[in-house]
Each structure stands twice: as structure tokens, then as C-alpha cells.
C-alpha positions as CSV (number, residue, x, y, z in Angstrom):
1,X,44.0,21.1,35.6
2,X,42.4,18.0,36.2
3,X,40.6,18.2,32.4
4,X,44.0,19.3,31.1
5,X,45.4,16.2,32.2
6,X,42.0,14.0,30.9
7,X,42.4,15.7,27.3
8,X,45.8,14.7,27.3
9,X,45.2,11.2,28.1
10,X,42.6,10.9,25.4
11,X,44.8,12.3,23.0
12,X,47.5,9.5,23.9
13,X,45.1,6.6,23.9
14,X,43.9,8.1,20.6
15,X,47.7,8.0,19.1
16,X,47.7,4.2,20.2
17,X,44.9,3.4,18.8
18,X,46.0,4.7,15.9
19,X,49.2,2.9,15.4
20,X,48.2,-0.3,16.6
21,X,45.7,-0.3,13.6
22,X,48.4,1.0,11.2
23,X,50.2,-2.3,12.6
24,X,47.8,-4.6,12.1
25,X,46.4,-3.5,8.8
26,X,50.5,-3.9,7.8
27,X,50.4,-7.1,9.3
28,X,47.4,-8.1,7.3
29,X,49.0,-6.7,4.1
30,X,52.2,-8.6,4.2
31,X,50.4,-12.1,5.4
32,X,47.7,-12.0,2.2
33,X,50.7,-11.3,-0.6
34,X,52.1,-14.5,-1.5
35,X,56.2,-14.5,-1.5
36,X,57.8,-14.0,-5.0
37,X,59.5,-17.4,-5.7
38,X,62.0,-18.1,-8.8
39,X,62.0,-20.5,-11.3
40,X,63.7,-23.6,-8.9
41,X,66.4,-23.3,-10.7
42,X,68.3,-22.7,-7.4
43,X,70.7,-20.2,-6.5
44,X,72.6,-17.8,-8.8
45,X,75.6,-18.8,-9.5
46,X,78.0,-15.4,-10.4
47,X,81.1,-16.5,-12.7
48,X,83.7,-14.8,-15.2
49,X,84.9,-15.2,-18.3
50,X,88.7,-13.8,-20.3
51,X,86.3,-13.4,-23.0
52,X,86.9,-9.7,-24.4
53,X,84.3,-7.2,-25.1
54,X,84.2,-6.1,-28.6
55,X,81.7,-3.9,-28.7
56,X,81.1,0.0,-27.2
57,X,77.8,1.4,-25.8
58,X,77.5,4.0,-28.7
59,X,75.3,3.3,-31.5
60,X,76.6,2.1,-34.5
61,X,78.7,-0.7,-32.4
62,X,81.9,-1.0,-34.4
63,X,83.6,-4.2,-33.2
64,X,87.2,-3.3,-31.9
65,X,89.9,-5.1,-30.1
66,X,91.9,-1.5,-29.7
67,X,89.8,1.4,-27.8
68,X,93.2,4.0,-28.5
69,X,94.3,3.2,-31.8
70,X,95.9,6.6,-32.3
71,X,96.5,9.4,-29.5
72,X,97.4,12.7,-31.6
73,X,98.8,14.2,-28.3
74,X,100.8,11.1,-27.7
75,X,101.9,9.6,-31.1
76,X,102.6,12.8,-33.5
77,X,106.1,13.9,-31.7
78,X,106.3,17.1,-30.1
79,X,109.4,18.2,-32.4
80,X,106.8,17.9,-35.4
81,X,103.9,19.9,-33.6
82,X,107.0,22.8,-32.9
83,X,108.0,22.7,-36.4
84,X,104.9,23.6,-38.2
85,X,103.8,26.0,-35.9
86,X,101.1,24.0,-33.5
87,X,103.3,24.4,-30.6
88,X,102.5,27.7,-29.4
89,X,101.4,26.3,-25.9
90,X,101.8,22.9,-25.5
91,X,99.3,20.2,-26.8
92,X,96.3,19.8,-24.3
93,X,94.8,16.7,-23.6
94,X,90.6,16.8,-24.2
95,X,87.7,14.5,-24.3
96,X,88.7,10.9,-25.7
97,X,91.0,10.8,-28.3
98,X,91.0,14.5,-29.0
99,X,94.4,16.7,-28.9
100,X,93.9,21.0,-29.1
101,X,97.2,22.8,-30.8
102,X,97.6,26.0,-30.6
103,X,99.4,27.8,-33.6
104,X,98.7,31.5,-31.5
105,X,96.3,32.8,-34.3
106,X,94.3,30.2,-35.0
107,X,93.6,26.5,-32.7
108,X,93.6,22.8,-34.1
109,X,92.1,19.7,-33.2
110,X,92.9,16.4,-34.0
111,X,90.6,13.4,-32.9
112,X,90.5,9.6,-33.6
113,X,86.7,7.7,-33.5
114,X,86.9,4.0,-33.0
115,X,82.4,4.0,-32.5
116,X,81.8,6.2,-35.8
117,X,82.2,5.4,-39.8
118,X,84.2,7.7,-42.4
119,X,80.4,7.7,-44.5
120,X,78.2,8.4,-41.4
121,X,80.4,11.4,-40.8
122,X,80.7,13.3,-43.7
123,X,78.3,15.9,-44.3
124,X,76.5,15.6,-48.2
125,X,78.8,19.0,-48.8
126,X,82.2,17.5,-48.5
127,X,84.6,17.2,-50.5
128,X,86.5,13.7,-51.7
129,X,89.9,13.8,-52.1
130,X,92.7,12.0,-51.8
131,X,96.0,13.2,-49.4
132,X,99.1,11.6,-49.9
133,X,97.6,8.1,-50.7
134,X,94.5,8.2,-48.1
135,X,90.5,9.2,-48.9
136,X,89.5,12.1,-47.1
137,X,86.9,14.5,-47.5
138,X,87.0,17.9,-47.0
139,X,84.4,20.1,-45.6
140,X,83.2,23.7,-43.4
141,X,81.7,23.3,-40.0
142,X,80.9,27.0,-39.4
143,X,81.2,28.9,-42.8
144,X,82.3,32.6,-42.8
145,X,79.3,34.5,-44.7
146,X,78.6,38.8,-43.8
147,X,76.1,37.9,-41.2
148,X,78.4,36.4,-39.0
149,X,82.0,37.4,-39.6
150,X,83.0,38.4,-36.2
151,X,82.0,34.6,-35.2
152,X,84.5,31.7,-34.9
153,X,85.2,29.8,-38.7
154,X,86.1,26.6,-38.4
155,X,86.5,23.8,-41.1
156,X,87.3,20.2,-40.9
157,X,89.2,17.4,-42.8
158,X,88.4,13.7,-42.1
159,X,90.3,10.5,-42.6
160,X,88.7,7.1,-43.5
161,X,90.7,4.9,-41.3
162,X,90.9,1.1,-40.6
163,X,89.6,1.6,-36.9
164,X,86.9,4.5,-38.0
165,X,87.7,7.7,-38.6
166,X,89.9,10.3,-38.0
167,X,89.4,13.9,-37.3
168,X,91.2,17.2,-38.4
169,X,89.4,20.4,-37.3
170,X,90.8,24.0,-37.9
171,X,89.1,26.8,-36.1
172,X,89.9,30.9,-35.8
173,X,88.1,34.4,-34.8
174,X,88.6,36.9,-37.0
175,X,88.3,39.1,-34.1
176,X,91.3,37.7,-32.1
177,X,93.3,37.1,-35.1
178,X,96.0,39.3,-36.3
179,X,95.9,37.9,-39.5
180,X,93.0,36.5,-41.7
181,X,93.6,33.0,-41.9
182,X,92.3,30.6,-45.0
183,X,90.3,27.7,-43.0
184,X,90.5,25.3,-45.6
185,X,94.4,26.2,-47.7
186,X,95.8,25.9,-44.2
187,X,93.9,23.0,-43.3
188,X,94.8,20.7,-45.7
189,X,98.6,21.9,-45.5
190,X,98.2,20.9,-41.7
191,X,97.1,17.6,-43.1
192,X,99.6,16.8,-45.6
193,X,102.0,17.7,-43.1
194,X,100.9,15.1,-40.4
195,X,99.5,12.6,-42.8
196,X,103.3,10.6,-42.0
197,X,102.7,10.5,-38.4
198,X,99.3,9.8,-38.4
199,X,97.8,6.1,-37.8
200,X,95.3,4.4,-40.3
């Protein structure tokens, strides 16, 4: 017992011993390291400014004093969306400035960009044209071809706007469609259609 209690003893001087070398070597560490100092400038001195941001954190920065130029799910009224057939459930809200209609056999997006250029996104296959008054370009995003015609098709008509561009996507699968739809024709009808309500 009596060795028990001796190993035990040794043991705790050893774990001691131990720390109060861990403590000084800290010690030691912290006194040698010379404190950082600043420039003398004295302290920092936080203030504001109403000066407004014009800029966004995605590249190209495209200076803009409106961040919602155009909501599609807001601005185009709902009476229109009904009345060519976009109102099959009611227009849903997505990422940004994006709006998803529903016309029951095929979907629709529209989106407004106020960080992206009309020429940094077209694709070198679009189209130029001009619908009622304003350049566009027309253009596939996923093409129908044998391989894959049981996919989704989807094709896409963009705006050149004053604020960047604007966005008109048409998408369908011919497997949950009744009725084979033409991407592009119905498309651009969409888009003469809604070129009134839209905001360049």
C-alpha cells in the first residue's frame, strides 16, 4: 500500500513539474515578442457616409442606382399572365429577379439582370432580331436532337435593356407533355405578347 501511495505521489509531483515548465516557457514566450504597435496615427475613428453604393459584388460591376428595375411577378399584371395562358398555377417567386409561369404543358421564366450585359449573354448561336421596336436575340439552351428527346427542351429569348438584360426562357418535356410544343414559335409569341408590360 505504502508504494501505491509513493507511485502516486511521484506521478503528481511529476504533473507539476510539468506544468510549471509549460508556464514558464509561456511566460518566456510572451515576454521576448515585442507588442505589435500601429502607425501613431491614434485610434480608429469609425464614421458613415449617405453616399450610395453603385456597384454589386459580381463581376462585370455594372454601376446602378436601381437593384429591381423590373419584377416579372410583380409588374406584368396578373389579368395578362391569365389571358395568354401563363396562369395555370399562379406565378412563383424564385431566385432574384426571376418569375416561373406555368401554362400546364410547358413552364416559363422570365428574369431581369442588373450585374450582366445583353453581349456577354448571348451565345455566338443567337439570333438578332428585333420585337416590336427592341433588339433581342434569340437562341436554344437545351436543343431537341434523337439522343435526347425524352429530356427537357428549353430555349430562350433575351432583351438588351437600359439596366442589363432581360431574360425570357421557355422550357417543356416531351414526356409530360400532351402536346408537342414549338420552343422557339411559342417563345417569341410569349414575347411579343409581354413586350408592352415589360421594363427597358
Amino acid at each position: 500500500m505504502d508504494d501505491e501511495r509513493r507511485w502516486y505521489a511521484v506521478v503528481g509531483r511529476v504533473r507539476l513539474i510539468s506544468a510549471l515548465c509549460a508556464l514558464v516557457v509561456a511566460v518566456v514566450m510572451v515576454w521576448q515578442v515585442e507588442p505589435v504597435t500601429g502607425s501613431g496615427a491614434g485610434p480608429v475613428a469609425l464614421r458613415a457616409t449617405s453616399e450610395s453604393i453603385s456597384s454589386t459584388i459580381k463581376f462585370p460591376v455594372i454601376a446602378t442606382t436601381d437593384p429591381r428595375p423590373f419584377d416579372p411577378c410583380e409588374d406584368i399584371p396578373a389579368d395578362v399572365i391569365n389571358g395568354i395562358g401563363l396562369g395555370f398555377t399562379p406565378p412563383e417567386h424564385e431566385d432574384g429577379l426571376r418569375c416561373h409561369y406555368d401554362a400546364g404543358n410547358y413552364q416559363m421564366a422570365v428574369e431581369a439582370f442588373v450585374w450582366r450585359t445583353y453581349a456577354e449573354t448571348l451565345p455566338p448561336d443567337a439570333v438578332e432580331m428585333d420585337i416590336a421596336g427592341h433588339r433581342a436575340a434569340q437562341y436554344w439552351i437545351l436543343k431537341p436532337s434523337d439522343r435526347n428527346n425524352r429530356f427537357m427542351f428549353s430555349c430562350m429569348i433575351a432583351f438588351d435593356t437600359s439596366y442589363g438584360v432581360l431574360q425570357q426562357s421557355l422550357f417543356y418535356a416531351p414526356v409530360y407533355s400532351a402536346d408537342d410544343v414549338d420552343c422557339m414559335q411559342t417563345n417569341l409569341q410569349r414575347a411579343q405578347q409581354l413586350v408592352p408590360y415589360y421594363k427597358f
